[in-house]
C-alpha positions as CSV (number, residue, x, y, z in Angstrom):
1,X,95.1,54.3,205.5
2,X,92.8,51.7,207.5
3,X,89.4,51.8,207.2
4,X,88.8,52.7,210.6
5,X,91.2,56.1,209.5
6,X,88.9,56.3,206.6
7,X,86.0,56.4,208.6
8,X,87.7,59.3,211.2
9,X,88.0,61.4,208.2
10,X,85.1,61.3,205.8
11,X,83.2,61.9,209.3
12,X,85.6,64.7,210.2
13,X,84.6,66.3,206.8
14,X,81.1,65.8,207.3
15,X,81.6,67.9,210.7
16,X,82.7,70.3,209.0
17,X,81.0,70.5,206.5
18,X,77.9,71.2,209.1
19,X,79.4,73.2,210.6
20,X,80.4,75.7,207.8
21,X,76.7,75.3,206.9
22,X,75.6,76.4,210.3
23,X,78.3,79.0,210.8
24,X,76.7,80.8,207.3
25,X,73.1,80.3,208.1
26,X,73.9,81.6,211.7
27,X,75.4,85.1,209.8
28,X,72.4,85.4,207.0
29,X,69.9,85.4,210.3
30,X,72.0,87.5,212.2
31,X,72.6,90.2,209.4
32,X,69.0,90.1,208.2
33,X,67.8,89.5,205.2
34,X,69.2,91.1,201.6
35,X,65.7,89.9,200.6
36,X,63.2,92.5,200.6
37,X,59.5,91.9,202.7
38,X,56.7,93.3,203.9
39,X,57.4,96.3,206.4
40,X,54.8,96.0,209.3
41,X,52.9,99.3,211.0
42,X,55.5,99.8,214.0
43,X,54.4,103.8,214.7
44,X,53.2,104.3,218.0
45,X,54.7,100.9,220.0
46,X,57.5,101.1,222.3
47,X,61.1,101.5,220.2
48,X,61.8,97.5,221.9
49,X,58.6,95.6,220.7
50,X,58.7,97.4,216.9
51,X,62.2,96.1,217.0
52,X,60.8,92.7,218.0
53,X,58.3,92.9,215.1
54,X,61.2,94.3,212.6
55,X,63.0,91.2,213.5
56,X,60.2,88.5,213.5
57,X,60.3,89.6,209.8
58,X,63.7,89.5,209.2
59,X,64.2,93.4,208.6
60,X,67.0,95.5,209.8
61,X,66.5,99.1,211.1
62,X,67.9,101.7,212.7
63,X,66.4,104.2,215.6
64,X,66.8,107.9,214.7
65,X,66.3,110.2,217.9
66,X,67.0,110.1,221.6
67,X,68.5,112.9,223.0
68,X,71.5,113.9,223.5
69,X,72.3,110.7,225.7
70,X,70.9,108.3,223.1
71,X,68.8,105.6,223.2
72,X,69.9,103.5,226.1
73,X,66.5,101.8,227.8
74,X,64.9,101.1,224.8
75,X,61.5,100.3,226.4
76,X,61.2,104.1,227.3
77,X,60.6,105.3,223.5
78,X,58.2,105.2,221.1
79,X,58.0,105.0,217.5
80,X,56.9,107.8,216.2
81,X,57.2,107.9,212.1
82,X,58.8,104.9,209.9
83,X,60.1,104.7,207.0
84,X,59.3,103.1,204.5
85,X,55.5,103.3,205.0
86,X,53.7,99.9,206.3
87,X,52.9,97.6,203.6
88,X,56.1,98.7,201.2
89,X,58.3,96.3,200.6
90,X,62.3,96.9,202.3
91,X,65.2,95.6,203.3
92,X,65.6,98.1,206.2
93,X,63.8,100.4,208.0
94,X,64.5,104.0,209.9
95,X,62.7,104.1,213.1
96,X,62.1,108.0,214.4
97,X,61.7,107.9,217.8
98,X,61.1,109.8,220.7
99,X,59.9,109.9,224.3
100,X,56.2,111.9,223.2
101,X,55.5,111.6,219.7
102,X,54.3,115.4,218.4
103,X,53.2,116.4,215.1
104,X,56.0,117.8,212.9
105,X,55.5,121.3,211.2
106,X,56.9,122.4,207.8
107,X,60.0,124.8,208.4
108,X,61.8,124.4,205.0
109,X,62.4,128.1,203.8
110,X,62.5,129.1,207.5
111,X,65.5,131.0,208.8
112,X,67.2,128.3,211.1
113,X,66.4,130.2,214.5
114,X,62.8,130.5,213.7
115,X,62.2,127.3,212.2
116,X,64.5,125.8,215.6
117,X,62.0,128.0,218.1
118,X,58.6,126.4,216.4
119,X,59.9,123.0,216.6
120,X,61.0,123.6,220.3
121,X,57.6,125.2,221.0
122,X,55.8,122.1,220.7
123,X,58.3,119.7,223.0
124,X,60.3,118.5,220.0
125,X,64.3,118.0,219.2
126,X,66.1,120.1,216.5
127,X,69.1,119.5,215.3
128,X,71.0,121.0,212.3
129,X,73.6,119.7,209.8
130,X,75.0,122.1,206.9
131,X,74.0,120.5,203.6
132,X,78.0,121.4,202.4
133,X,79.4,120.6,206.5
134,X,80.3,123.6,207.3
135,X,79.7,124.7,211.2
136,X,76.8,126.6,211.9
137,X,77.6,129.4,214.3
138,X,75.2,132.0,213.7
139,X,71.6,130.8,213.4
140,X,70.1,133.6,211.3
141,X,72.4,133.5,209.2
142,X,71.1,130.0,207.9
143,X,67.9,128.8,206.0
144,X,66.4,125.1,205.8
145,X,66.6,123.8,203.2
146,X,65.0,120.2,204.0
147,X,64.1,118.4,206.9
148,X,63.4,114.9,208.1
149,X,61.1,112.9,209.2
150,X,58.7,114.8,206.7
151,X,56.0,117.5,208.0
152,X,52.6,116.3,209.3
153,X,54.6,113.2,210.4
154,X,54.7,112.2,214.0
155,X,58.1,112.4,215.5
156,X,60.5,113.7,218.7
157,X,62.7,114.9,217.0
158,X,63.7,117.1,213.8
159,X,66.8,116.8,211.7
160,X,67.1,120.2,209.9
161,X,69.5,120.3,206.7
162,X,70.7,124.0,206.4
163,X,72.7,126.6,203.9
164,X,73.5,130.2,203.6
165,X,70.7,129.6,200.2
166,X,69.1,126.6,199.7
């Protein structure tokens, strides 16, 4: 090989080398951090600007909420409950949103169509999911047995977890 070929490739390597180094820093950033930090206050900003925050720091998340049509403009919902709590330290964080942010009441040991008619009542979402999967066809016929985001928490919507007996 000539020198000037020994030049080509030792700088060829080096190129690649870079960009291997680039293409891995590029994915760490992109993916988040595995490292955990500091989880900001986000409750009560719109769902886009908590996300900017979330991602200033380096956190993933995920929004919980939106209707039945999802979150599609995200400027038109607001963080109502986080979790973790601000200050915690996390790798990732749930958002709850929702277009009006209401107070969430405690319907654990609540039959499911009482507990679903409260939470209506004050302009929130219910939904339900059988703890063991199974359908739930009849409402009365199921209690909750948790829920989330937590009572006293700000949210627009309620995820109920339901059985025949919790």
């Amino acid at each position: 090989m000539t020198e000037s070929q020994d030049r080509w490739s030792a700088g060829l390597e080096t190129a690649v080398v870079v960009a291997v180094g680039l293409a891995v820093l590029v994915g760490a950033v992109a993916c988040g951090s595995t490292r955990p930090r500091n989880v900001p206050d986000v409750t009560g900003r719109r769902l886009d600007l908590a996300e900017n925050a979330l991602d200033a720091r380096r956190l993933r998340y995920r929004a919980v909420g939106g209707g039945e049509l999802g979150i599609a403009i995200r400027s038109h919902w607001t963080v109502c409950a986080q979790n973790p709590r601000p200050g915690k330290a996390a790798i990732s964080v749930t958002l709850f949103v929702g277009r009006t942010c209401r107070t969430v009441p405690d319907v654990v040991g609540e039959p499911l169509d009482l507990a679903e008619e409260e939470i209506e009542a004050l302009g929130l979402k219910a939904s339900e999911q059988s703890v063991e999967g199974d359908p739930v066809l009849v409402d009365q016929l199921w209690v909750v047995c948790s829920q989330s985001p937590a009572p006293g928490t700000r949210a627009g919507a309620v995820d109920l977890h339901v059985a025949y007996d919790c």
